[in-house]
C-alpha positions as CSV (number, residue, x, y, z in Angstrom):
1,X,-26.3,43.2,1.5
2,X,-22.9,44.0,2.8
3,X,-20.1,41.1,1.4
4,X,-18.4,39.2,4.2
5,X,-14.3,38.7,3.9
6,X,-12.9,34.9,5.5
7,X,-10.0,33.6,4.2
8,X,-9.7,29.7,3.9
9,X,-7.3,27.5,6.2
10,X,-7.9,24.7,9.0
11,X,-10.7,26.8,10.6
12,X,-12.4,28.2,8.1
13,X,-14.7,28.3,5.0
14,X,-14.2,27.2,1.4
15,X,-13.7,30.1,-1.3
16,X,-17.3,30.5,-2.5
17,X,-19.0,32.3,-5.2
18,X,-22.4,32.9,-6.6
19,X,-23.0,29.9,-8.6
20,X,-23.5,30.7,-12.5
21,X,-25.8,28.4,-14.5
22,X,-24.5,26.2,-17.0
23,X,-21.1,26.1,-15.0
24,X,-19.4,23.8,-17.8
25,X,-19.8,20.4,-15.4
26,X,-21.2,18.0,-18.8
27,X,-18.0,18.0,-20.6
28,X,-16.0,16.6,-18.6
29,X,-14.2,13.5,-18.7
30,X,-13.9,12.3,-15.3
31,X,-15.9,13.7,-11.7
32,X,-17.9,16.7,-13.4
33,X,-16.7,19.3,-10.9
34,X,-12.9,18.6,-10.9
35,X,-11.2,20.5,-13.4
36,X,-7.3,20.6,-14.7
37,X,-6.1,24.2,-13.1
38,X,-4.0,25.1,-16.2
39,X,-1.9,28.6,-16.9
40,X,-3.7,30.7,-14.0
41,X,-0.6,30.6,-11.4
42,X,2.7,29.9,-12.1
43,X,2.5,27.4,-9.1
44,X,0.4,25.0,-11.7
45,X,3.2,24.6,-14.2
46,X,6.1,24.6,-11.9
47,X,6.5,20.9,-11.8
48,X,9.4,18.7,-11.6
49,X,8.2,15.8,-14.1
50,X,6.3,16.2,-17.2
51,X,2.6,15.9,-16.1
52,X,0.6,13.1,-17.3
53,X,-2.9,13.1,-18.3
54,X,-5.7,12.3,-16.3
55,X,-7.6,9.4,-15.7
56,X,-10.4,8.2,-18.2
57,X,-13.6,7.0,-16.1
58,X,-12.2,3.3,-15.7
59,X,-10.6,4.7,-13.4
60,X,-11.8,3.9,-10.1
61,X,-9.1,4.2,-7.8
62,X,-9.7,6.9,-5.3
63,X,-7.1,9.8,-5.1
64,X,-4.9,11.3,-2.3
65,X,-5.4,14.6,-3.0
66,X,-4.4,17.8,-1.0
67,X,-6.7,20.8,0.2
68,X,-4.8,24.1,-0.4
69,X,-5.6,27.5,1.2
70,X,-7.9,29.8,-1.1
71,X,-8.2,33.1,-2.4
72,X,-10.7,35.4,-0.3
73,X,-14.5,35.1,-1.1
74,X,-17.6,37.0,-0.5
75,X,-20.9,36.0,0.5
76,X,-23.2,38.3,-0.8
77,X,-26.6,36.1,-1.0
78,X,-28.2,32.9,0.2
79,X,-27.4,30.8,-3.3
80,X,-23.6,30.2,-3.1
81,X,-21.1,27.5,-4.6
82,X,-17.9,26.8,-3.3
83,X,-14.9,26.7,-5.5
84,X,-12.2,24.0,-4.3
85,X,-8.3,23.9,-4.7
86,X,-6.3,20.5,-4.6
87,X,-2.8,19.1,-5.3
88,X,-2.6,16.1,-7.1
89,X,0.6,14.2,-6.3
90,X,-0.2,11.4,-9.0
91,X,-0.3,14.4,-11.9
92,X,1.8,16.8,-9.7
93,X,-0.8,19.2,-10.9
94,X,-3.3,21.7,-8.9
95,X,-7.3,21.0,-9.6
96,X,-10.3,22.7,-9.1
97,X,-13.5,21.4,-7.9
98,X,-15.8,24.0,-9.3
99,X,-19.1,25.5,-8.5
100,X,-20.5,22.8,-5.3
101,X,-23.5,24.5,-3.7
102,X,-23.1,24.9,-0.1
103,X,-25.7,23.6,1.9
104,X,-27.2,26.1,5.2
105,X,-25.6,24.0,7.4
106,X,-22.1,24.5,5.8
107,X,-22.6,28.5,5.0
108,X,-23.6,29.2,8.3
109,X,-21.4,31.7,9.7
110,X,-20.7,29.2,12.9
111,X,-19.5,26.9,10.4
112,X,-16.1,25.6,10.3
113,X,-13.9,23.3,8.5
114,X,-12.0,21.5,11.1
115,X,-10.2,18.6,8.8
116,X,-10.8,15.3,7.0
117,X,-11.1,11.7,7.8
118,X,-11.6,8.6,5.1
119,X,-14.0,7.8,2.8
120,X,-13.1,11.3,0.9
121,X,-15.2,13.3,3.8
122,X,-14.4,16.9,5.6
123,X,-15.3,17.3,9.0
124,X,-17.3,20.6,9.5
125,X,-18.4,21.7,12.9
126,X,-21.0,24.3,13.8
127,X,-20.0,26.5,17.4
128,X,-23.0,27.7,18.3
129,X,-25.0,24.6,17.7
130,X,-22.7,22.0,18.7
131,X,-22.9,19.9,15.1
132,X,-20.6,18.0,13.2
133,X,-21.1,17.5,9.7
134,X,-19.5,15.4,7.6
135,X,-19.3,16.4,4.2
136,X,-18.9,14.8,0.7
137,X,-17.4,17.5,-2.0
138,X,-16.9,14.4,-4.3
139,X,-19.8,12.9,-4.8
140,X,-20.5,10.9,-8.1
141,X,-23.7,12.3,-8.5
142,X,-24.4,15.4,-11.5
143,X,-26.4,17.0,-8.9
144,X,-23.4,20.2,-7.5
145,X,-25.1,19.8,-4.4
146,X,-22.7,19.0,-1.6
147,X,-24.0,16.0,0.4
148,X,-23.4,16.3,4.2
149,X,-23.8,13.9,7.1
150,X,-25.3,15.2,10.4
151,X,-23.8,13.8,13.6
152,X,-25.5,13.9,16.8
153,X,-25.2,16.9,18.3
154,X,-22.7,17.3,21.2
155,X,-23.4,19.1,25.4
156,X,-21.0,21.5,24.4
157,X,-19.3,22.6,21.3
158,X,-17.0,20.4,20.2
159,X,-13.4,20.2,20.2
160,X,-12.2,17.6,18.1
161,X,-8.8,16.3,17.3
162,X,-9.6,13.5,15.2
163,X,-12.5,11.8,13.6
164,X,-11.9,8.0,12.5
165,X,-14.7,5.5,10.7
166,X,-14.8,2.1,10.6
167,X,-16.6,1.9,7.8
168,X,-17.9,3.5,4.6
169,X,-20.7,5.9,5.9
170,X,-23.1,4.1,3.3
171,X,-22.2,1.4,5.8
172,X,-25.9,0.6,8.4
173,X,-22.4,-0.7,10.7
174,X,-20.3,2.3,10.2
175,X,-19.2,3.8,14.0
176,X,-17.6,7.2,14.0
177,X,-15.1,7.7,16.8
178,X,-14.4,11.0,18.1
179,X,-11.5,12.1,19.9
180,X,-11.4,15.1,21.8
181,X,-8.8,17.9,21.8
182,X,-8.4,18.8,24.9
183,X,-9.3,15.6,27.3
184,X,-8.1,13.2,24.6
185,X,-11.1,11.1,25.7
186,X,-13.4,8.8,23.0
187,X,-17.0,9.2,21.8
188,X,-18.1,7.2,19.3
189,X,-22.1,6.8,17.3
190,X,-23.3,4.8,14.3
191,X,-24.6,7.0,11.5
192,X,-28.2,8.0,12.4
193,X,-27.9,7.8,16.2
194,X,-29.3,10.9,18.3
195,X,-27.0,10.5,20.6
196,X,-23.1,10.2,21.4
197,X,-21.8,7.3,23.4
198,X,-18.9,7.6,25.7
199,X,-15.9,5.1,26.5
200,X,-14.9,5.3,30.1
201,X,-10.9,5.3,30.4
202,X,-9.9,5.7,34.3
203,X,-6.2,5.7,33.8
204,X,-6.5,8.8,31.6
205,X,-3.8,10.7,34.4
206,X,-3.9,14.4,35.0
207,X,-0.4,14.2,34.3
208,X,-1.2,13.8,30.4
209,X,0.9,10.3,30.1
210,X,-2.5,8.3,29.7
211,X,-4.1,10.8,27.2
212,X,-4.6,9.5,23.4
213,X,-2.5,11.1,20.7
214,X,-3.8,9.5,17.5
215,X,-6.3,6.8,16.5
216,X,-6.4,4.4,13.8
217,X,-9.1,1.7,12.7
218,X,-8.2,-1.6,11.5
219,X,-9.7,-3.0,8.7
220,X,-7.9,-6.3,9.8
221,X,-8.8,-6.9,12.5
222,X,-11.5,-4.5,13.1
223,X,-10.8,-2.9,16.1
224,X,-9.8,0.7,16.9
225,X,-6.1,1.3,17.8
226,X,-5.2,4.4,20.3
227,X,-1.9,5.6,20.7
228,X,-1.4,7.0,24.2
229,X,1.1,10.1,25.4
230,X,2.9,7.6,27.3
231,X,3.6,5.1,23.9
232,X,1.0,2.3,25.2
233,X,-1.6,1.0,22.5
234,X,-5.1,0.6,23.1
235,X,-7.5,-2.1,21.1
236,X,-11.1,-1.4,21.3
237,X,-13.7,-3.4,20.4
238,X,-17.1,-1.1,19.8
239,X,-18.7,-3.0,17.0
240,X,-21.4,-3.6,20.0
241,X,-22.3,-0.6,21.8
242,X,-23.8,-2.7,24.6
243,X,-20.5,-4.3,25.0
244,X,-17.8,-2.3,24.7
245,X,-14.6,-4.4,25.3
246,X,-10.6,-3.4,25.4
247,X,-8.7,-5.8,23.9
248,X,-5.7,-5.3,24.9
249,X,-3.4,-2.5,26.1
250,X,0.8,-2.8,25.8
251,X,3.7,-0.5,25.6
252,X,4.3,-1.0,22.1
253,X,6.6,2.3,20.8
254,X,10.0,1.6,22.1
255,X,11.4,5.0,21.1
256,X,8.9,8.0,21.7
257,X,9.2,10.9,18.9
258,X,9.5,14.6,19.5
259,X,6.2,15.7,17.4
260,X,3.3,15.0,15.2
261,X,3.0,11.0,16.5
262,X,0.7,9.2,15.0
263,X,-0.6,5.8,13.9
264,X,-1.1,4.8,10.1
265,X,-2.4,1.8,8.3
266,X,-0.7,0.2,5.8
267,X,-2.0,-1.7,2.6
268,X,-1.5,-4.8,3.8
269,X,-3.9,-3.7,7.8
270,X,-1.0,-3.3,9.6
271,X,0.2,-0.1,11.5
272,X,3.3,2.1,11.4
273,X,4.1,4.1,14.1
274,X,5.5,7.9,12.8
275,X,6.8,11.1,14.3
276,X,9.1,13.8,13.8
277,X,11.9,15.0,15.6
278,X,12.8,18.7,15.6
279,X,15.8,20.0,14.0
280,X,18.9,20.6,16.4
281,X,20.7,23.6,17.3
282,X,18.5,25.8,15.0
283,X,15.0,27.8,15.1
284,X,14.6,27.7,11.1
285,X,11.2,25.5,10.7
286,X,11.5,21.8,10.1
287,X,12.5,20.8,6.3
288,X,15.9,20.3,5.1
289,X,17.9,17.7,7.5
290,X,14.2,16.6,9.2
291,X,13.7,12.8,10.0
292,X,11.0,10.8,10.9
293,X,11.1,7.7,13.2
294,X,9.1,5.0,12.3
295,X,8.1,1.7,13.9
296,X,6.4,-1.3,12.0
297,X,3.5,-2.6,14.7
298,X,2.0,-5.9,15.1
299,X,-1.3,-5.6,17.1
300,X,-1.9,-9.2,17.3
301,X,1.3,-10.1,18.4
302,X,2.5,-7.2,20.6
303,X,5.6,-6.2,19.0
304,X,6.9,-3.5,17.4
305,X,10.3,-3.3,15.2
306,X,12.1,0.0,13.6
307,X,11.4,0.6,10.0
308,X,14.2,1.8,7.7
309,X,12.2,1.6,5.0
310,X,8.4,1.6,4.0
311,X,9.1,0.0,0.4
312,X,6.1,-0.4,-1.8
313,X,4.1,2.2,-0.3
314,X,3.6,6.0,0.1
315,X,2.4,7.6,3.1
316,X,0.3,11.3,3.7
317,X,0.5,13.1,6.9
318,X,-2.5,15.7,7.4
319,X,-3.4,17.5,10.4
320,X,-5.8,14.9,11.8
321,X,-5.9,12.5,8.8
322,X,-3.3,10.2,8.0
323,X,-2.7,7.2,5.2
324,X,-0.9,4.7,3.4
325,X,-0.7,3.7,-0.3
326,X,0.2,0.7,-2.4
327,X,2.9,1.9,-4.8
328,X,1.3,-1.3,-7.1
329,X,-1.7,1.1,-7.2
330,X,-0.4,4.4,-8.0
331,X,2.6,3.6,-9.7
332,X,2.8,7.4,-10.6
333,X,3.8,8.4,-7.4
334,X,7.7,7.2,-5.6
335,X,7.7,4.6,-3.2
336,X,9.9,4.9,-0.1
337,X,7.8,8.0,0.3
338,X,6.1,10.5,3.1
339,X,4.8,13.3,2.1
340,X,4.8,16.2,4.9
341,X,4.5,19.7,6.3
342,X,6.0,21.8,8.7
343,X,4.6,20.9,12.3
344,X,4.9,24.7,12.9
345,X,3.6,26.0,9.7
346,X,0.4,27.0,11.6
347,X,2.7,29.6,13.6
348,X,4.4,30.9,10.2
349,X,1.9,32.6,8.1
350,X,4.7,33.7,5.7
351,X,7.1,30.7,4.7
352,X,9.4,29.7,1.7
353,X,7.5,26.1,2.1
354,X,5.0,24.0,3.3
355,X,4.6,20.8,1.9
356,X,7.9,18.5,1.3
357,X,8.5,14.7,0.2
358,X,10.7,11.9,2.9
359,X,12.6,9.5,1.5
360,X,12.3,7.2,4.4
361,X,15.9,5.0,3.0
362,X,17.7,8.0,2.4
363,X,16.1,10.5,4.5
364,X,16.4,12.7,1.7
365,X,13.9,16.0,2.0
366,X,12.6,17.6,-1.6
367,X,10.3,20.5,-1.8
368,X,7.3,20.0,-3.9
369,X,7.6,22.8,-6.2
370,X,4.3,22.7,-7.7
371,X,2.9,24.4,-4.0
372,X,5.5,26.8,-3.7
373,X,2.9,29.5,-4.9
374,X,0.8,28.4,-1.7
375,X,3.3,29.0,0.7
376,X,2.6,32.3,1.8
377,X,-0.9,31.3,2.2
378,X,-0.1,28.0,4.2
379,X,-1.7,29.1,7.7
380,X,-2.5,25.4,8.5
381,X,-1.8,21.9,9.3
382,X,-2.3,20.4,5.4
383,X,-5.8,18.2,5.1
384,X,-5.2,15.3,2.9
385,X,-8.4,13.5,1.4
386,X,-8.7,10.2,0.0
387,X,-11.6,10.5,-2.6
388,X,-12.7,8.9,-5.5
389,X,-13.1,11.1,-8.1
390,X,-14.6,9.4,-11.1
391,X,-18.2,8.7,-12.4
């Protein structure tokens, strides 16, 4: 059978190989398919701190861990097994998830990866048959199978810009809310439903100002937050399909960004406001002398306040996924922290980097030097997951 060449990026397959028996997944000390990625590219020992060892199984934090681009890969018969490449910023290492087998729905050639949202889970969507999977490379089972949950299928092949659960997808509760990418409108199910149900939003404007840019889920208070072109925040209430409700809709951001705006929770169930501005007076691609605006929201209360400084916490920007973490957690990683990517790095096949570190205090901009072997392979937005790696 002839091979067939994709390369990996936002919109496209995992690197994938025949899968070997054995495949060396007992010995391991922690999940049995991630592996330390040691003296194979010079991008995994190009580090700026000495790298400490991984986790034991007690470990049962979950880890923000990026996706990188892959080498090319051939599919060359119906028994393949997809091999995974992430950056670690808690061991500012690169790790391999080796030898996952690929179930039909994933290796279909209609299949794409379009992202990540929580829980650890990519969003896969299939063109032709108008599915969205949601997929779980990091499951704590031995068995290399990758698990995959089957949304209902859409009228029309779907465009999404962002995926959001309330819940864990264990969860008989959990709702999925889907935005779309080009009307910015909401669909939402529960795990196991045949169907998708619409919210109805009349002052979406042809104009744009009304459309959503980014959603975020409270665990707080349990409603879904949507940040509108136009800076207004939405509440919605759609714990009860039968009753969906608005809670409330104000013009919280007092000072619209440029680019990539989004909404992000913090530790604590609160939200944070974020965008970019783009550089001045210049067409090099946004890194050195970047700076993010950032406003501190209070949902409950209505306000909003700048923030000069995120203390405790780190936060990761992906393309559609976005999250906060508790320095008191990860103590291995900086606080005062964002970590980021060129808004344009889509456009730029070939760059010098993709990935940087924010000092939000500062404003302070470092490379991470550990990806600089990636760059010329960086042909997307970054997808950040949020996993749990551990047995």
């Amino acid at each position: 059978m002839a091979s067939s060449f994709v390369r990996l990026g936002l919109f496209s397959k995992p690197a994938a190989m025949r899968l070997k028996s054995g495949g060396g997944l007992s010995s391991l000390k922690y999940s049995p398919f991630l592996r330390n990625f040691t003296n194979s590219s010079a991008a995994a020992t190009t580090t700026t701190q000495p790298l400490p060892s991984l986790r034991s199984p007690s470990d049962a934090r979950p880890w923000p861990l990026l996706m990188l681009p892959s080498t090319d890969y051939y599919l060359d018969d119906s028994i393949t097994a997809a091999n995974f490449s992430f950056y670690s910023p808690i061991h500012n290492q690169i790790l391999h998830l080796w030898n996952r087998v690929l179930p039909e729905e994933i290796t279909d050639p209609f299949t794409y990866c379009a992202g990540s949202t929580s829980n650890g889970l990519l969003v896969y969507i299939n063109s032709r048959k108008y599915e969205i999977y949601l997929a779980n490379l990091f499951s704590q089972s031995s068995n290399p199978t990758v698990e995959i949950i089957k949304l209902p299928a859409m009228t029309s092949e779907p465009r999404v810009h962002k995926i959001v659960l309330s819940s864990s997808p264990d969860d008989e509760n959990c709702i999925v809310l889907v935005v779309d990418s080009f009307t910015k409108s909401l669909s939402f199910c529960k795990i196991g439903d045949k169907t998708w149900n619409q919210i109805i939003q009349p002052d979406i404007t042809k104009s744009g100002m009304g459309k959503l840019v980014d959603v975020m889920y409270s665990n707080k208070d349990e409603l879904f937050h949507c940040l509108r072109f136009d800076g207004g925040v939405e509440s919605w209430d759609i714990r009860n399909p039968s009753n969906i409700t608005k809670m409330s809709q104000a013009q919280f951001i007092s000072e619209l960004g440029q680019i990539n705006q989004r909404l992000v929770e913090t530790p604590t169930g609160g939200g944070i406001y974020i965008s970019n501005s783009w550089r001045k007076g210049t067409e090099d691609i946004l890194y050195e002398g970047s700076k993010f605006y950032l406003q501190g929201i209070d949902f409950q209360r209505g306000i909003c306040q700048k923030v000069e400084s995120i203390g405790n916490q780190a936060m990761f920007l992906g393309c559609n996924y976005s999250f906060s973490v508790s320095i008191d957690d990860f103590p291995e990683l900086k606080p005062d922290t964002v970590y980021f990517s060129d808004p344009m790095v889509y456009q730029r096949i070939h760059c010098s980097q993709f990935m940087w570190k924010y000092n939000v205090k500062d404003e302070s901009v470092d490379p991470i030097a550990a990806l600089s072997d990636y760059s010329h392979k960086a042909a997307t937005q970054p997808i950040w997951v949020f996993a749990n790696l551990c047995k």
